[in-house]
HTML snippet that shows the backbone in 3Dmol.js (N, CA, C, O; Angstrom):
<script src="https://3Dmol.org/build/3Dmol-min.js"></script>
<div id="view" style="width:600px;height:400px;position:relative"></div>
<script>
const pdb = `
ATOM      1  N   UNK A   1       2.224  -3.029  14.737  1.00  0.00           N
ATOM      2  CA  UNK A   1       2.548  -4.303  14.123  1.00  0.00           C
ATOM      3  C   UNK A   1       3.990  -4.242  13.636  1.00  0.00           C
ATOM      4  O   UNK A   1       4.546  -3.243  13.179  1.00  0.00           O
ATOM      5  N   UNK A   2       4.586  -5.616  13.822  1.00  0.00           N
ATOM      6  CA  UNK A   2       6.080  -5.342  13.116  1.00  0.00           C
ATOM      7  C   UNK A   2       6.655  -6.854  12.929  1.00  0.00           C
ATOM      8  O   UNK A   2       5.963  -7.846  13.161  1.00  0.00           O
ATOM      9  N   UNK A   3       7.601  -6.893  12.616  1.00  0.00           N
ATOM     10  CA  UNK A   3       8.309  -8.094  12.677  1.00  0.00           C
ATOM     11  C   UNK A   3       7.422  -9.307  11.574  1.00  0.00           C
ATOM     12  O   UNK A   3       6.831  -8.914  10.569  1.00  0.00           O
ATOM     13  N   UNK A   4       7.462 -10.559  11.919  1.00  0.00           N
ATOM     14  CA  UNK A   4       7.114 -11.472  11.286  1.00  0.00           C
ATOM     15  C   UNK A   4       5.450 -11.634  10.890  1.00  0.00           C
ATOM     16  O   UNK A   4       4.950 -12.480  10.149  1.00  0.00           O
ATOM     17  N   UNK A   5       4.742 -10.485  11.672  1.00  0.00           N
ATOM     18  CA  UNK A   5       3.483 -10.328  11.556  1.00  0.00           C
ATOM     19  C   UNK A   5       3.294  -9.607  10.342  1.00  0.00           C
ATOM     20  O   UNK A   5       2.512  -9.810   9.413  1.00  0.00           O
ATOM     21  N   UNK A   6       4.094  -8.790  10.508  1.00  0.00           N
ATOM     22  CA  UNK A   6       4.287  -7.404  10.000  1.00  0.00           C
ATOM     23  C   UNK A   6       4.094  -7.870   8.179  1.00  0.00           C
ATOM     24  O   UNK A   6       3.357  -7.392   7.317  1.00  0.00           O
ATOM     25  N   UNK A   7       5.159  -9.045   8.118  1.00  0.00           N
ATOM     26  CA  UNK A   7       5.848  -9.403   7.069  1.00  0.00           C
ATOM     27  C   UNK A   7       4.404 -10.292   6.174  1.00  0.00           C
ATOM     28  O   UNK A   7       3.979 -10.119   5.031  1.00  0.00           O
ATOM     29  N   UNK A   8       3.867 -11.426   7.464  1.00  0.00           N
ATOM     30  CA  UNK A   8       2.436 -11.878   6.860  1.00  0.00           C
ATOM     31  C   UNK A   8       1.428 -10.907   6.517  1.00  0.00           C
ATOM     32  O   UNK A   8       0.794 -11.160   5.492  1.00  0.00           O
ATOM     33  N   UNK A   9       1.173  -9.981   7.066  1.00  0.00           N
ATOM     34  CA  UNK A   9       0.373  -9.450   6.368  1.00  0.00           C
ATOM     35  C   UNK A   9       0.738  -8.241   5.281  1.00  0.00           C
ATOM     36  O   UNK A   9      -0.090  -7.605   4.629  1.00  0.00           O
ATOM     37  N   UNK A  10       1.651  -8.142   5.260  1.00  0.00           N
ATOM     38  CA  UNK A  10       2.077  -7.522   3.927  1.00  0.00           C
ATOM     39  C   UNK A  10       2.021  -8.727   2.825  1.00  0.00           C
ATOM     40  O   UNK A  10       1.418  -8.434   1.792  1.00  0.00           O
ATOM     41  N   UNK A  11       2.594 -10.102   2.911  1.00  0.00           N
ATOM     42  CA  UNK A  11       2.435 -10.838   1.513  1.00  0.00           C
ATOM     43  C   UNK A  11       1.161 -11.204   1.673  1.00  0.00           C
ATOM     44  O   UNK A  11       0.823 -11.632   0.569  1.00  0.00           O
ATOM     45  N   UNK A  12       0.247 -11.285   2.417  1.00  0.00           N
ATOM     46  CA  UNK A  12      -1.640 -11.672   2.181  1.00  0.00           C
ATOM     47  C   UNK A  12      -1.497 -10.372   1.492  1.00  0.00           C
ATOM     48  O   UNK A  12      -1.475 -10.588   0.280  1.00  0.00           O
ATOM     49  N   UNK A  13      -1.379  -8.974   1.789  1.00  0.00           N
ATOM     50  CA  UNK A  13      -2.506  -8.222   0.894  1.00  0.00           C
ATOM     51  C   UNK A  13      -1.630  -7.923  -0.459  1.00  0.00           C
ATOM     52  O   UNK A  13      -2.121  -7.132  -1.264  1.00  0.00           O
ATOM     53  N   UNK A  14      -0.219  -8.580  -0.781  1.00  0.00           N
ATOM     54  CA  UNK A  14      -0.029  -8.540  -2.070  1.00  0.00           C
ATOM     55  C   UNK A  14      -0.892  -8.983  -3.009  1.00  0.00           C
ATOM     56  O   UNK A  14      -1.487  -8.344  -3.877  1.00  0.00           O
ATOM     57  N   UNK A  15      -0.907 -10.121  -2.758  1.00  0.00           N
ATOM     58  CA  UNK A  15      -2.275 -11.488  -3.849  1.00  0.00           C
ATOM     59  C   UNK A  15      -1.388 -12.313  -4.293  1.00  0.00           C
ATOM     60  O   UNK A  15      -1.819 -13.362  -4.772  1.00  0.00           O
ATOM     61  N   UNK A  16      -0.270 -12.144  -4.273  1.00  0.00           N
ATOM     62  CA  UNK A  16       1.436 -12.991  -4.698  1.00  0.00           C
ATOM     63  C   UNK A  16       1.573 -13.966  -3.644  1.00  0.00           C
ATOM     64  O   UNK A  16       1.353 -13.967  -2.433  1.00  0.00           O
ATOM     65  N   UNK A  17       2.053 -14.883  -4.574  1.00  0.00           N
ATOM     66  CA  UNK A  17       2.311 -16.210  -3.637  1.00  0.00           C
ATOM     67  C   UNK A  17       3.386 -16.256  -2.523  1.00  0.00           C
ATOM     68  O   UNK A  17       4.478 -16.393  -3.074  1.00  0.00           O
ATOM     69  N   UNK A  18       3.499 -16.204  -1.337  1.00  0.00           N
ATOM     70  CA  UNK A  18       4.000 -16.263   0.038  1.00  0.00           C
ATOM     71  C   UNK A  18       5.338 -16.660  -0.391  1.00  0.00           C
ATOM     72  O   UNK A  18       6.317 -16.036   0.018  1.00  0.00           O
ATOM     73  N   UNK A  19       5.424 -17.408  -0.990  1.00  0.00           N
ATOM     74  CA  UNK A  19       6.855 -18.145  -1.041  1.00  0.00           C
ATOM     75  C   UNK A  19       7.782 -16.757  -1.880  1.00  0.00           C
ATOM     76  O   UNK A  19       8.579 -15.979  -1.357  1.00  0.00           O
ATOM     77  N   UNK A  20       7.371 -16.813  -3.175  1.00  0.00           N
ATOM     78  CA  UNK A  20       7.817 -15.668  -3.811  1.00  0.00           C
ATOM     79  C   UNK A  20       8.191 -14.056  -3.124  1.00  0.00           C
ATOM     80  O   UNK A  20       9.270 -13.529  -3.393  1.00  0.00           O
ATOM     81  N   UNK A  21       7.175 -13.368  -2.226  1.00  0.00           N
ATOM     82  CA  UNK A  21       6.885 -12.298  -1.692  1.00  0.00           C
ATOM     83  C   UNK A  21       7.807 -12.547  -0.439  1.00  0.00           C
ATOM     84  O   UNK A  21       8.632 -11.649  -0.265  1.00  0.00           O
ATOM     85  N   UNK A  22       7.836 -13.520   0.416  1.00  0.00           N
ATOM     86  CA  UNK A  22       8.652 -14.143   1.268  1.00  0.00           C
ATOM     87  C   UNK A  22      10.063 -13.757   1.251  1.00  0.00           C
ATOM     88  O   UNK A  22      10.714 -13.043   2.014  1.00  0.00           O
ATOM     89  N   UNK A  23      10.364 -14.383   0.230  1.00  0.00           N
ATOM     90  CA  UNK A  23      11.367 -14.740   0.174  1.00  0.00           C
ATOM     91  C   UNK A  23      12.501 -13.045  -0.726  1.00  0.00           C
ATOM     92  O   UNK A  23      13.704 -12.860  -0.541  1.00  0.00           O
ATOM     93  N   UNK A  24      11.666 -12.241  -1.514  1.00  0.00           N
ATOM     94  CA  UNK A  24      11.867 -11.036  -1.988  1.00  0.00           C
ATOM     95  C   UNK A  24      12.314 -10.080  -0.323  1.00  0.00           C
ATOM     96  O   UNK A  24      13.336  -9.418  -0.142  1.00  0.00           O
ATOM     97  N   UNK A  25      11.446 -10.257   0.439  1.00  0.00           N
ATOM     98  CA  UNK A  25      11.512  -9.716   1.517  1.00  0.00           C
ATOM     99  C   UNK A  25      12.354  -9.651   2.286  1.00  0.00           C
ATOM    100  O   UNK A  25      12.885  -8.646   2.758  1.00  0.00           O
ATOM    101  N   UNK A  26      12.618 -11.093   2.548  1.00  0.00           N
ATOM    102  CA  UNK A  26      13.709 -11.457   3.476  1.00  0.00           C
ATOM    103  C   UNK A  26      14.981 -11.234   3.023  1.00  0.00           C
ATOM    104  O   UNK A  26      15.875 -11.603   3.784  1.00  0.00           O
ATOM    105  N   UNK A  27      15.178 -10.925   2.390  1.00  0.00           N
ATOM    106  CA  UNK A  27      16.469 -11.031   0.883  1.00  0.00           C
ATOM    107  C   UNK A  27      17.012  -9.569   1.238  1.00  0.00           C
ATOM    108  O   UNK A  27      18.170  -9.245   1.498  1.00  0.00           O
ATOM    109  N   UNK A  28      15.722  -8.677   1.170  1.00  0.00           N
ATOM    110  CA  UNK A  28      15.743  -6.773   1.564  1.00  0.00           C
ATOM    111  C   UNK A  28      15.979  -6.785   2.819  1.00  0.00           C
ATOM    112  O   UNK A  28      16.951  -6.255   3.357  1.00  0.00           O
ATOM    113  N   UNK A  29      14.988  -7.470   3.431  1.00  0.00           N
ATOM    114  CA  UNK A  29      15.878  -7.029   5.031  1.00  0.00           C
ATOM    115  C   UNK A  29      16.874  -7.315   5.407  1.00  0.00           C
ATOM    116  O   UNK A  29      17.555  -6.603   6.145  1.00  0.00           O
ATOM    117  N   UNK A  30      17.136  -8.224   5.062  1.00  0.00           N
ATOM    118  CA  UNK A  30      18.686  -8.911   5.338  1.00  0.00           C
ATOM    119  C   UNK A  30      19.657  -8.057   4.560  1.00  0.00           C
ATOM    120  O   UNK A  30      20.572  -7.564   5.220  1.00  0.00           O
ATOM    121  N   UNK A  31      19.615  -7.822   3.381  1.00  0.00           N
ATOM    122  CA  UNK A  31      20.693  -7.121   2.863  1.00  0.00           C
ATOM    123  C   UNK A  31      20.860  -5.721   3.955  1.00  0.00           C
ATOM    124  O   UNK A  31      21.983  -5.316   4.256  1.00  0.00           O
ATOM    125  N   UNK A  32      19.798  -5.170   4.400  1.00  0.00           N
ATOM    126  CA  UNK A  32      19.784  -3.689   4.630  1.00  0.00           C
ATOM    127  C   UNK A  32      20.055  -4.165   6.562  1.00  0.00           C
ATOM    128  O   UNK A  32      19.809  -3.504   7.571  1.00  0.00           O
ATOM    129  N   UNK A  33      20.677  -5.641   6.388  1.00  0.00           N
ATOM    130  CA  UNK A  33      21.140  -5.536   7.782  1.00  0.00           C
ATOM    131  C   UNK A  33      20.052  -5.636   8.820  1.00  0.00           C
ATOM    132  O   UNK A  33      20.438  -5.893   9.961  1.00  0.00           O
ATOM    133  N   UNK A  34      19.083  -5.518   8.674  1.00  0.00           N
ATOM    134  CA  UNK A  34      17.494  -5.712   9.818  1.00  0.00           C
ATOM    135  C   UNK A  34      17.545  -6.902   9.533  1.00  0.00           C
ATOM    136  O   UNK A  34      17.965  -7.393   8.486  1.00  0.00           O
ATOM    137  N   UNK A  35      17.010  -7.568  10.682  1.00  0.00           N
ATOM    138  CA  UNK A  35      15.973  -8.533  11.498  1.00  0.00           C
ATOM    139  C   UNK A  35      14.505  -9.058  10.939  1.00  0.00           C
ATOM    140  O   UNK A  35      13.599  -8.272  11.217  1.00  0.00           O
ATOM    141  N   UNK A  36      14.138 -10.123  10.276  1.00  0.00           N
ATOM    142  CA  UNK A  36      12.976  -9.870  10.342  1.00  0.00           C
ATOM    143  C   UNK A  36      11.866 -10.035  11.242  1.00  0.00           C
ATOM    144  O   UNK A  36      10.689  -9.795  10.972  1.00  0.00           O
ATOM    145  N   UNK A  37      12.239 -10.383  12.130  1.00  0.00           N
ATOM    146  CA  UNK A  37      11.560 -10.866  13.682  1.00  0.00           C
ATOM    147  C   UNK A  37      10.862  -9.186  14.110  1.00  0.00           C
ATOM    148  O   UNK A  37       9.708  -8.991  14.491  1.00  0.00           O
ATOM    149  N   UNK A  38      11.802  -8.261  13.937  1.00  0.00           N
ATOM    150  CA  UNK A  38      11.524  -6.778  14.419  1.00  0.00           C
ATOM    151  C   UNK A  38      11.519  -6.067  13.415  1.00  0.00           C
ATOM    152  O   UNK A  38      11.566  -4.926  13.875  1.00  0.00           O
ATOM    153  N   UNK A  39      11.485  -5.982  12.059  1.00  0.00           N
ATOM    154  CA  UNK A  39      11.692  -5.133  10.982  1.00  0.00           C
ATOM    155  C   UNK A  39      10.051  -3.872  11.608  1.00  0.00           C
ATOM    156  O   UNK A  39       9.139  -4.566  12.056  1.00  0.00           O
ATOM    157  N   UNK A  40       9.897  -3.115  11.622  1.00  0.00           N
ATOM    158  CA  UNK A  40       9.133  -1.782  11.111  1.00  0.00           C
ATOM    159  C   UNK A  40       8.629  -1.363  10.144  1.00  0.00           C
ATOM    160  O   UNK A  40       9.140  -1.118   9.051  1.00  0.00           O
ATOM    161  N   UNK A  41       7.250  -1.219  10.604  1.00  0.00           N
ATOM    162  CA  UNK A  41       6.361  -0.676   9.122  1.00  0.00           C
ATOM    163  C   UNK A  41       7.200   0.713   8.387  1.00  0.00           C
ATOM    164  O   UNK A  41       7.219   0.807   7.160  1.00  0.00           O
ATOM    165  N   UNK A  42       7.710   1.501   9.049  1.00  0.00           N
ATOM    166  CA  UNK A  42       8.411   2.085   8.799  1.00  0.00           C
ATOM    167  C   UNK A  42       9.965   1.734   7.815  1.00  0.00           C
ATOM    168  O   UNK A  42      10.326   2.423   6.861  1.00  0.00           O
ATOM    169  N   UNK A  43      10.568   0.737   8.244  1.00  0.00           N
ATOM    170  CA  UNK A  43      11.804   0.384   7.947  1.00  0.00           C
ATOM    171  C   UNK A  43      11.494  -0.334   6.434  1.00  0.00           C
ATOM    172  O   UNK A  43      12.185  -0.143   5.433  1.00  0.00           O
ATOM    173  N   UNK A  44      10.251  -1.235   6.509  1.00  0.00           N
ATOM    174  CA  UNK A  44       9.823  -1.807   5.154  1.00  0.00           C
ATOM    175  C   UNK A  44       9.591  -0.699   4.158  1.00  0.00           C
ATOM    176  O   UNK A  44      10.194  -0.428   3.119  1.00  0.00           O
ATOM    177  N   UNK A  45       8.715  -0.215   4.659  1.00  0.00           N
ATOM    178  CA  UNK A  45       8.410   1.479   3.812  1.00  0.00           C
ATOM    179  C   UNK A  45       9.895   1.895   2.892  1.00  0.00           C
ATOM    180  O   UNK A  45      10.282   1.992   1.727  1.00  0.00           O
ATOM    181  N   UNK A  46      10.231   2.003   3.855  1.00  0.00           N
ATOM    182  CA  UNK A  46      11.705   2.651   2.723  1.00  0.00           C
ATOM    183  C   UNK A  46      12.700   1.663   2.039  1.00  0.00           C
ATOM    184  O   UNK A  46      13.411   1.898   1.061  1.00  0.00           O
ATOM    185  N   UNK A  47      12.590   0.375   2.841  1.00  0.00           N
ATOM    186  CA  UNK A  47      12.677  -0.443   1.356  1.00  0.00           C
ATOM    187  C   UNK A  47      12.221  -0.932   0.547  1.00  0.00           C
ATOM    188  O   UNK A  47      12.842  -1.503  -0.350  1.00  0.00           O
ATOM    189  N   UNK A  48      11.163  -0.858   0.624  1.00  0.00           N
ATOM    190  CA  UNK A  48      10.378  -1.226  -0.493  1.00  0.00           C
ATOM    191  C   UNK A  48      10.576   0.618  -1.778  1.00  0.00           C
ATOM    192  O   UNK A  48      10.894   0.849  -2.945  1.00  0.00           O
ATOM    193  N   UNK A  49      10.349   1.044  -1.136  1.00  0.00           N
ATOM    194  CA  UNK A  49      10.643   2.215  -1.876  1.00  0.00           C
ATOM    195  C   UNK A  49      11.824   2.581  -2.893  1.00  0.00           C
ATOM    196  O   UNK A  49      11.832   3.102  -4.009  1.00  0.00           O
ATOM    197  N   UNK A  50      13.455   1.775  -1.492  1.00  0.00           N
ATOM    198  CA  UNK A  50      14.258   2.101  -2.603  1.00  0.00           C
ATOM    199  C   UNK A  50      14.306   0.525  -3.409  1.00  0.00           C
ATOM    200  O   UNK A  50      15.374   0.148  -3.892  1.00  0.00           O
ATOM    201  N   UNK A  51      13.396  -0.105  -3.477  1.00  0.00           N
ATOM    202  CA  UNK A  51      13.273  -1.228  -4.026  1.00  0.00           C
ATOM    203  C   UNK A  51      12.401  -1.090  -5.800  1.00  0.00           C
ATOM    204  O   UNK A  51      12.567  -1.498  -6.949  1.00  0.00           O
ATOM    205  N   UNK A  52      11.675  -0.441  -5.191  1.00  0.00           N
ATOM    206  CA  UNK A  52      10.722   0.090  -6.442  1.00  0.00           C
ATOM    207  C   UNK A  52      11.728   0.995  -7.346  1.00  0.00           C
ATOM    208  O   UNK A  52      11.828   1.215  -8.553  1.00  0.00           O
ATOM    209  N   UNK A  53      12.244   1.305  -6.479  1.00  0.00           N
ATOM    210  CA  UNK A  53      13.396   3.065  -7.624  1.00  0.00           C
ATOM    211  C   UNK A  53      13.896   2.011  -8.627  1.00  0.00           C
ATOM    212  O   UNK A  53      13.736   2.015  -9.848  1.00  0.00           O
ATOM    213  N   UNK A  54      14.794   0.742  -7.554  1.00  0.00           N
ATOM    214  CA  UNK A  54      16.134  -0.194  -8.275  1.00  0.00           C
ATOM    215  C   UNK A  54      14.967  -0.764  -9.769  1.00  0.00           C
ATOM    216  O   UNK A  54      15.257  -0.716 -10.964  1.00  0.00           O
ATOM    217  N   UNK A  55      14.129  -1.086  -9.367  1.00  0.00           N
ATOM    218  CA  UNK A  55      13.151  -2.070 -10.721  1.00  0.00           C
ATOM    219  C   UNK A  55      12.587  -0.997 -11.732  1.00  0.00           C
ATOM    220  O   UNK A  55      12.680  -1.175 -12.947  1.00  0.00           O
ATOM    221  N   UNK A  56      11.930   0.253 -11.122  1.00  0.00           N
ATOM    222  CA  UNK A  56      11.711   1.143 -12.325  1.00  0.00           C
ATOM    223  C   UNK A  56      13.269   1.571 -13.268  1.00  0.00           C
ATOM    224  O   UNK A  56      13.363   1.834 -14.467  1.00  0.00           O
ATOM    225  N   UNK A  57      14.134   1.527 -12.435  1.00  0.00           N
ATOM    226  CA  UNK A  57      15.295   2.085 -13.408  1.00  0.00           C
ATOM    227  C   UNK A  57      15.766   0.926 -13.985  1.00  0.00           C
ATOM    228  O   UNK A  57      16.380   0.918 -15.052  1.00  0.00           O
ATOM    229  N   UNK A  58      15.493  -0.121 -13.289  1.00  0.00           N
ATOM    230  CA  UNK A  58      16.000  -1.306 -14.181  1.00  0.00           C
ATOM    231  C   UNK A  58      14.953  -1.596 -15.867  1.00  0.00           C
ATOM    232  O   UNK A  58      15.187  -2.180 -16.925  1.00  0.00           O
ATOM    233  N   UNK A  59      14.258  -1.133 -15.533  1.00  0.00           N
ATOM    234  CA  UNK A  59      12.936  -1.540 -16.369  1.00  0.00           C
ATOM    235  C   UNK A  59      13.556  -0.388 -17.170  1.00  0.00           C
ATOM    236  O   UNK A  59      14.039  -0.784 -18.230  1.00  0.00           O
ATOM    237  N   UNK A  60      13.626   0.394 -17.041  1.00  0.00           N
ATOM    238  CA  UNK A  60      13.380   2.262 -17.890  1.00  0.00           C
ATOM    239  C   UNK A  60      14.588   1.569 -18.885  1.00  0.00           C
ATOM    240  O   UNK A  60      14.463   1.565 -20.109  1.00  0.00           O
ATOM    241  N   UNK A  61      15.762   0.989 -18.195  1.00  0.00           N
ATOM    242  CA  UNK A  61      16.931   1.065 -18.825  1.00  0.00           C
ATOM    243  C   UNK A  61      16.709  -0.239 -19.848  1.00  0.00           C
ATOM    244  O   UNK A  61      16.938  -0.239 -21.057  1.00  0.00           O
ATOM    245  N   UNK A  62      16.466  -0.772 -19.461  1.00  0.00           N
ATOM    246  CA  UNK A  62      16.095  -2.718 -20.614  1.00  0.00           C
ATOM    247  C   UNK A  62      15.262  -1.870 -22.157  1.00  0.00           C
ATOM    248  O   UNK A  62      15.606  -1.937 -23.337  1.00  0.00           O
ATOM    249  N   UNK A  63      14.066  -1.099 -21.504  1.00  0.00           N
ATOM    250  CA  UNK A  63      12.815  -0.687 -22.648  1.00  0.00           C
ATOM    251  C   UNK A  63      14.278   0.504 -23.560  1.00  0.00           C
ATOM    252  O   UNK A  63      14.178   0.518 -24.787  1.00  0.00           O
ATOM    253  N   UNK A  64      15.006   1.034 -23.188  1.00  0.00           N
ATOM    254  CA  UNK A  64      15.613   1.898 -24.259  1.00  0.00           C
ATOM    255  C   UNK A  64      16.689   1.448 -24.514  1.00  0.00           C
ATOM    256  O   UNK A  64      17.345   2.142 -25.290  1.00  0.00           O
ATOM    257  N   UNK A  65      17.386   0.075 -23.987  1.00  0.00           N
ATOM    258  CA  UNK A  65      18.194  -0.460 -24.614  1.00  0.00           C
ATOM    259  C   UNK A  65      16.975  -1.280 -25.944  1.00  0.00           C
ATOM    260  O   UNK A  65      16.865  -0.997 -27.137  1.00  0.00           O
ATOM    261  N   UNK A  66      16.577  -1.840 -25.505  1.00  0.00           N
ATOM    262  CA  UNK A  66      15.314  -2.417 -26.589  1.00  0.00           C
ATOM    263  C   UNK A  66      15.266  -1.251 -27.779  1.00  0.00           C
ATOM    264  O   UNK A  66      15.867  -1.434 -28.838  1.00  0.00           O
ATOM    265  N   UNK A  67      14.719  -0.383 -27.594  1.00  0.00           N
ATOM    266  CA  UNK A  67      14.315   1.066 -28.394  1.00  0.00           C
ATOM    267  C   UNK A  67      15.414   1.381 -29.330  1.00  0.00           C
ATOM    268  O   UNK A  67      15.263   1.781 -30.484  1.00  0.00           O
ATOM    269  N   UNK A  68      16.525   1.165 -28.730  1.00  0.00           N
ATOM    270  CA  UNK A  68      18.162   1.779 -29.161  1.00  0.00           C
ATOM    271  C   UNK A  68      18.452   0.530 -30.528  1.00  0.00           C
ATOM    272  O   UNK A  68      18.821   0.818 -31.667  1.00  0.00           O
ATOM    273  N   UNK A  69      18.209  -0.635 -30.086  1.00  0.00           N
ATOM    274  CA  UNK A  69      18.218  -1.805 -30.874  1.00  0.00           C
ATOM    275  C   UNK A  69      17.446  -1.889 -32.083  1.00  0.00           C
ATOM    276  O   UNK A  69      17.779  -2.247 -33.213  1.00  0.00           O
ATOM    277  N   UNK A  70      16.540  -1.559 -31.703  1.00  0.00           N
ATOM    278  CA  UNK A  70      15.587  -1.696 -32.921  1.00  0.00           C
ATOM    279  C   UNK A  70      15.391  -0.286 -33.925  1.00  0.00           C
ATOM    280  O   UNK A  70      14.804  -0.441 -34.995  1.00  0.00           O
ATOM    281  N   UNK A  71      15.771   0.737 -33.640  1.00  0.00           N
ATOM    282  CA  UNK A  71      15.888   2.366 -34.107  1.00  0.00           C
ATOM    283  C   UNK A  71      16.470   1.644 -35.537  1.00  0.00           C
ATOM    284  O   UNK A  71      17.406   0.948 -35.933  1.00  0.00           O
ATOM    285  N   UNK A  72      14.893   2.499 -36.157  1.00  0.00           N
ATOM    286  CA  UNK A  72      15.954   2.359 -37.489  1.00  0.00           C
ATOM    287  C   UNK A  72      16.370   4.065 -38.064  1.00  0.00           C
ATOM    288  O   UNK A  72      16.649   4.344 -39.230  1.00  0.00           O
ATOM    289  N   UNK A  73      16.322   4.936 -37.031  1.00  0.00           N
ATOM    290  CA  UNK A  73      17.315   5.834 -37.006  1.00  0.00           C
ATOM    291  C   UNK A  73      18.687   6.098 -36.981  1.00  0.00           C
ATOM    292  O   UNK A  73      19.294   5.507 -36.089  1.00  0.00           O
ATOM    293  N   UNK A  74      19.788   7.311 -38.206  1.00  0.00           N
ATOM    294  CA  UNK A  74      20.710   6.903 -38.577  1.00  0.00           C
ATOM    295  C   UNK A  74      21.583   7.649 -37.155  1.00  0.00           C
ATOM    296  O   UNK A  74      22.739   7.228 -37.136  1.00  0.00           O
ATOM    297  N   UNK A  75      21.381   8.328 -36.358  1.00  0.00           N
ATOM    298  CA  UNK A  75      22.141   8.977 -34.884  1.00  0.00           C
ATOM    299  C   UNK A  75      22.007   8.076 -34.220  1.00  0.00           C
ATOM    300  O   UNK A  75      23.026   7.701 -33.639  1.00  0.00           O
ATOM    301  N   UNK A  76      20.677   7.273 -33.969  1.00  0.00           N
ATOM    302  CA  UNK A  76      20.378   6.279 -33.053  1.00  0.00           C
ATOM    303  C   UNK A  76      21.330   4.715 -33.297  1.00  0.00           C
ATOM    304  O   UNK A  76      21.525   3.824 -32.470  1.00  0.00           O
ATOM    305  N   UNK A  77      21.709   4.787 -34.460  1.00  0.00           N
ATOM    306  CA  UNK A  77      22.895   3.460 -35.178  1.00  0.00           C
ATOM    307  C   UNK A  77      23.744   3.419 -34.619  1.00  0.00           C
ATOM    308  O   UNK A  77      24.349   2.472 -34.116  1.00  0.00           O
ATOM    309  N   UNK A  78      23.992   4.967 -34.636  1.00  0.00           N
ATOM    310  CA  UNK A  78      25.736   5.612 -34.490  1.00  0.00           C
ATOM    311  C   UNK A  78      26.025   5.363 -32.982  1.00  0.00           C
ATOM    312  O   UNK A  78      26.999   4.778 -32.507  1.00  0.00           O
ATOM    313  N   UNK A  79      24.815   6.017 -32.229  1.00  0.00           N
ATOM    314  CA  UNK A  79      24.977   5.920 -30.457  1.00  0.00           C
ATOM    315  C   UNK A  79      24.567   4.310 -30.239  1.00  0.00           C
ATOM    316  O   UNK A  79      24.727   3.917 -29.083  1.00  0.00           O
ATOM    317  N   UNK A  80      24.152   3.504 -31.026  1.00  0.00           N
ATOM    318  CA  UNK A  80      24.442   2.115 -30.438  1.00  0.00           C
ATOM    319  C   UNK A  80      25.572   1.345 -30.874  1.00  0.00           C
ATOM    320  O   UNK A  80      26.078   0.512 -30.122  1.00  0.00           O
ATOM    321  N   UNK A  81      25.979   1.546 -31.958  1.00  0.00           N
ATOM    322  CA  UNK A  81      27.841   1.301 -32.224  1.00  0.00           C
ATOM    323  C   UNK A  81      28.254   1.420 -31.375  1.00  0.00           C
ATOM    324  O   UNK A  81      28.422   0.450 -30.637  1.00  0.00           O
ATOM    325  N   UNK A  82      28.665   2.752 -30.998  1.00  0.00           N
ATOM    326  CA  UNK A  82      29.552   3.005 -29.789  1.00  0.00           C
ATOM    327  C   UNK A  82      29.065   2.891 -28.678  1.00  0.00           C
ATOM    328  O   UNK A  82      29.891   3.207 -27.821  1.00  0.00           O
ATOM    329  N   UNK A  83      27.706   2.460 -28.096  1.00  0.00           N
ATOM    330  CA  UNK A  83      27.626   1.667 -26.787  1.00  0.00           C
ATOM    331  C   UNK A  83      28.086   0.757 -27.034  1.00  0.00           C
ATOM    332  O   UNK A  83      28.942   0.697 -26.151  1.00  0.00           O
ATOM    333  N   UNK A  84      28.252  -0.496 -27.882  1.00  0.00           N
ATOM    334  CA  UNK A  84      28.877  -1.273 -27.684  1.00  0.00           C
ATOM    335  C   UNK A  84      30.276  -1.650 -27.649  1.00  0.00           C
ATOM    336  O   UNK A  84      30.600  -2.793 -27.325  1.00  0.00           O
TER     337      UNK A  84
END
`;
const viewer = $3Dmol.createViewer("view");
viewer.addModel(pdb, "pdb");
viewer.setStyle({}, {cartoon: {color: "spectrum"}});
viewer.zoomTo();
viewer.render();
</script>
C-alpha cells in the first residue's frame, strides 16, 4: 500500500477528523519533498517519527518554561531573569 491509499487509511485508523490529519500530512510530505500520490509506508514511518521528536520537545520545552515561571525557588528566579 502507498500513496493516497496509504494516506486514507492512516487518517481512518487515527479516529481524527480527515480534514485535520489530512492536511498535517500533506504539510510533512511536502515539506520532506515527497509526493503524496507515492509516499511509502516506510517514508511516513520516519516522518511521523521525526514528527513526534519535533512535538515531544516542543511540549517538554513549554511544561519547563511553565515550571521555570511559576518556581517559587530563589536559583530558579535567578535562571529565569536571565533567560529573559
Amino acid at each position: 500500500m502507498r500513496g493516497t491509499e496509504l494516506l486514507r487509511e492512516l487518517s481512518n485508523a487515527t479516529g481524527l477528523p480527515d480534514d485535520l490529519i489530512g492536511e498535517e500530512l500533506s504539510n510533512l510530505i511536502a515539506n520532506a519533498g515527497l509526493e503524496s500520490e507515492t509516499v511509502t509506508v516506510d517514508e511516513i514511518r520516519e516522518l511521523l517519527g521525526e514528527y513526534l521528536q519535533t512535538v515531544l520537545l516542543e511540549a517538554k520545552s513549554t511544561i519547563s518554561e511553565t515550571e521555570l515561571e511559576n518556581s517559587s525557588d530563589p536559583v530558579l528566579e535567578i535562571a529565569q531573569i536571565e533567560i529573559k
